[in-house]
Steps between C-alpha positions, in 0.01 A plus 500: 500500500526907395551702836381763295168710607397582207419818357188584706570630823377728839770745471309651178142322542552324170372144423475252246217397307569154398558231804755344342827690437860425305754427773761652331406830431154486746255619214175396432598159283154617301572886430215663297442799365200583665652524818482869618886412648435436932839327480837704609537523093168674472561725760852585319363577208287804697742569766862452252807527764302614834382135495843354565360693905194356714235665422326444837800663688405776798366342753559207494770188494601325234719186479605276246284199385748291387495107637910473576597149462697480855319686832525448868187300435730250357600439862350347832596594825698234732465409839678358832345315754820445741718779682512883470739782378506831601365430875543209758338206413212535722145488485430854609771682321452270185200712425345679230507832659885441593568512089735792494381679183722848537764563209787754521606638131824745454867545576609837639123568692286172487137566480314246713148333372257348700448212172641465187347664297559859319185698327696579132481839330163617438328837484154507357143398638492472898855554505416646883425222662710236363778729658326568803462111498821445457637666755243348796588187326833597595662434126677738242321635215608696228377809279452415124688716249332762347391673786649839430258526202198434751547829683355829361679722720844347371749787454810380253824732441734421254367172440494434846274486757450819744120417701365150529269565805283171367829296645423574828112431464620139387786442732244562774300246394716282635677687797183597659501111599868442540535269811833405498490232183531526114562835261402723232722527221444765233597313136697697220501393134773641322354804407378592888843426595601767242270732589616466908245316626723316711640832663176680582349164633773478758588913534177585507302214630642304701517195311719264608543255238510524126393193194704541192259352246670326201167341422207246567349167416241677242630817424892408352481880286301795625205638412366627222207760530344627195469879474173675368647773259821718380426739796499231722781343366705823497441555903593176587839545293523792737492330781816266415304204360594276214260583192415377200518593213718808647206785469821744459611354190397725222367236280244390796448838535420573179281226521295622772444836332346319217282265716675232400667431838564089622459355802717623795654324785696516809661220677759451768834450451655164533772450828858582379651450860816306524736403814685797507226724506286332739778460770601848467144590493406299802775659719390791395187477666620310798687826575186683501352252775333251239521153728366254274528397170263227280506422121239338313558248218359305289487196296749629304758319318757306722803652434334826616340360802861408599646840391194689737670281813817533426417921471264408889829333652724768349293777671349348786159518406223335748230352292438393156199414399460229250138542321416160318288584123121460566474801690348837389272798638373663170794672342657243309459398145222187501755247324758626686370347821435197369780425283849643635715398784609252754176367683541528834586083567789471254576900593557380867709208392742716293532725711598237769719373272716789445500642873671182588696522244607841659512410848802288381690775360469678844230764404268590764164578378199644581137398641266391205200456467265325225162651384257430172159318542441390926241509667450258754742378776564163342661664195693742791618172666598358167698770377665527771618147493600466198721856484688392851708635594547771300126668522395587794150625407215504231325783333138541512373761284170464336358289794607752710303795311209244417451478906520865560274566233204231635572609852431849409234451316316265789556821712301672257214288497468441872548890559153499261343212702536267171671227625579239221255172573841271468655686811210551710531188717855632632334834613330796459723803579887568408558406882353133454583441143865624483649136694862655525412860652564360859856403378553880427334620765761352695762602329396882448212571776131582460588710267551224208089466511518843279752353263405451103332206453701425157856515728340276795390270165882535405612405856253236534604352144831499618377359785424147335796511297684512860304220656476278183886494477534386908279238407726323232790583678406340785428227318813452341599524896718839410427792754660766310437609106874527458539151585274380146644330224439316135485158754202677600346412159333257305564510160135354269653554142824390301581817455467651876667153601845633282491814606510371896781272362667741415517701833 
């Protein structure tokens, strides 16, 4: 059976005519030449190269749509019906709400968490409240790359950044609801990192912890934007950008003058870090105050999923963050996300594989942490099974921004007294309907009944995750996360049943 999804997808609003397609290369098996071309093809022939991008980007998330042979669906959860770990084996501390959920990641300043989970780099749509969320759900989040380019009051000298006030207006997101739990990390692609990012987030704002990004589950290059002219193309030069063609060279110019200019582009530049670098560079910052340190990785190749640990061990780093292909927020090229990479099941696994591999040779290594396509706490509890003991929690990324989005937007409608029909028998006011606001009214005060609505829809999505996981812990009889394990798990295919074997 083709795993393939064909060449009609969301990410571009293309479809195929015929209902029966060629698994191999997922065409129409009839093609005719009638067809005014709805497929990904007939958009290419319009669109050329920009087509290899979503065209339904902004706003929106986009993930891939490719059916991976081997998921956590591939596994059931166990269960225990005798004893308990974790607490006395007692009837009233052998209890749900005894399930001790709270996660401490780092080396040289541990960050507590009040679950396992971490909200991965984002920084588009309601990127407020899904930090403000994160912090009352007392978990880290982290700032998606890019974000220097977001600010139009960004200042850069010498190629290197002089004003970023927008940092602070993000930071705060988070630290206006900082109760003790969790973090906000500021990312850095290898061009932020050149530009200082790193410096003025902890100089000038107070961060406290930095992500080195070498990449992510959808995006293995960087981005590709397409430029609209020769003027355009020559300012972004300017700026330090990659171009191309090079507007400067006096054939393109030439060309230009003539009318007769091509297409221009500019795209980031591709991580050249290597160990020596990155541990000088990391000390570097620790001497300015810097206390924390994550990387995130990818499904890359093996070898270099090793070589990133080796470089975390060698420098002390506190979290990596392993992203699983699947994943994706708009900015990725459309095969890209479907068809690269380690998917997060067999990314897990080899990455298991290797950090034991390393514990043996006497390396210490760092928190980690697995992210790319969860959503609900049974996938939580599973991942965190199966990547034992080595991962200590789970990314939840889209999910995450999916609840602060429909939380906000429920605010919305009850603030215009248009309460959807499906939600009306739980309430009628943002007091009533909101189940979890009591939960942060305790925690914060009165004053939590003002909150967004989209970050008490993060909290409360969180929330679930937190009680769903106490649930199948406690029903495996373990009253602490960090006591799960692949025994935890039920393996329903051949393949998921070798992969367990092997552990």
């Amino acid at each position: 059976m083709s795993l393939n999804p064909g060449i009609a997808s969301s990410f571009n609003e293309t479809k195929t005519r015929s209902h029966t397609l060629s698994p191999q290369s997922g065409m129409c098996s009839f093609c005719t030449a009638d067809c005014p071309g709805t497929c990904e093809i007939g958009l290419s022939a319009v669109l050329g190269a920009q087509s290899v991008y979503p065209t339904t980007t902004g706003n929106n998330q986009i993930a891939s749509e490719k059916d991976y042979p081997l998921d956590y669906s591939h596994f059931n959860i166990n269960g225990r019906v005798f004893g308990a770990q974790g607490v006395p084996a007692g009837t009233d501390q052998a209890a749900i709400f005894n399930v001790r959920l709270e996660r401490t990641l780092g080396r040289r300043h541990p960050v507590k968490i009040a679950l396992p989970v971490i909200l991965p780099a984002l920084l588009k749509m309601n990127w407020q409240d899904y930090f403000a969320g994160a912090a009352m759900a007392g978990v880290c989040c982290v700032i998606g790359e890019g974000s220097p380019s977001k600010d139009p009051a960004l200042q850069m000298r010498n190629g290197k950044i002089a004003e970023f006030p927008y940092l602070n207006e993000i930071m705060d997101a988070f630290r206006r609801y900082y109760r003790g739990y969790g973090q906000i990390v500021p990312q850095a692609n290898f061009e932020e990192d050149g530009q200082g990012l790193p410096e003025y987030a902890v100089s000038r704002c107070g961060a406290e912890a930095i992500e080195f990004k070498f990449g992510q589950s959808a995006k293995g290059t960087q981005p590709v934007t397409r430029l609209k002219d020769y003027d355009a193309a020559l300012k972004k030069k300017a700026t330090g950008a990659l171009v191309h063609p090079d507007p400067e060279d006096p054939a393109v110019r030439a060309a230009a003058e003539r009318g007769e200019a091509p297409n221009f582009y500019a795209y980031g530049r591709l991580p050249m870090w290597d160990e020596e670098y990155l541990v000088t560079r990391i000390g570097m910052l620790r001497d300015m105050g810097l206390k924390n340190v994550y990387f995130k990785m990818a499904g890359f190749d093996p070898v270099d999923i090793e070589r990133v640990l080796r470089i975390a061990a060698s420098a002390e780093v506190d979290v990596v963050t392993f992203d699983g292909a699947g994943g994706g927020s708009g900015y990725s090229p459309c095969k890209m996300m479907n068809e690269w990479g380690l998917p997060t099941v067999p990314l897990e696994n080899t990455v298991c594989g290797i950090a034991r591999r390393l514990r043996r040779e006497g390396l210490e290594l760092p928190s980690m942490v697995i992210t790319g396509g969860f959503a609900t706490e049974d996938q939580v509890f599973k991942a965190l099974a199966l990547g034992a003991p080595g991962f200590q929690a789970v990314g939840l990324c889209r999910a995450a921004m999916a609840a602060a989005n429909s939380a906000k937007k429920v605010g919305e409608l009850i603030e215009a007294g248009n309460i959807p029909a499906y939600l009306q028998k739980y309430g009628d006011s943002k007091e009533t309907l909101f189940a979890d606001l009591p939960d942060l009214r305790h925690l914060y005060g009165k004053e939590a009944e003002n909150f967004p609505a989209g970050a008490i829809g993060v909290f409360s999505y969180l929330n679930r995750i937190a009680m769903g996981l106490r649930h199948f812990a406690a029903l495996n009889r373990k009253f602490d996360v960090s006591l799960l394990g692949p025994d935890d798990l039920i393996p329903l295919t051949p393949e998921a049943a070798k992969l367990l074997a092997g552990r």
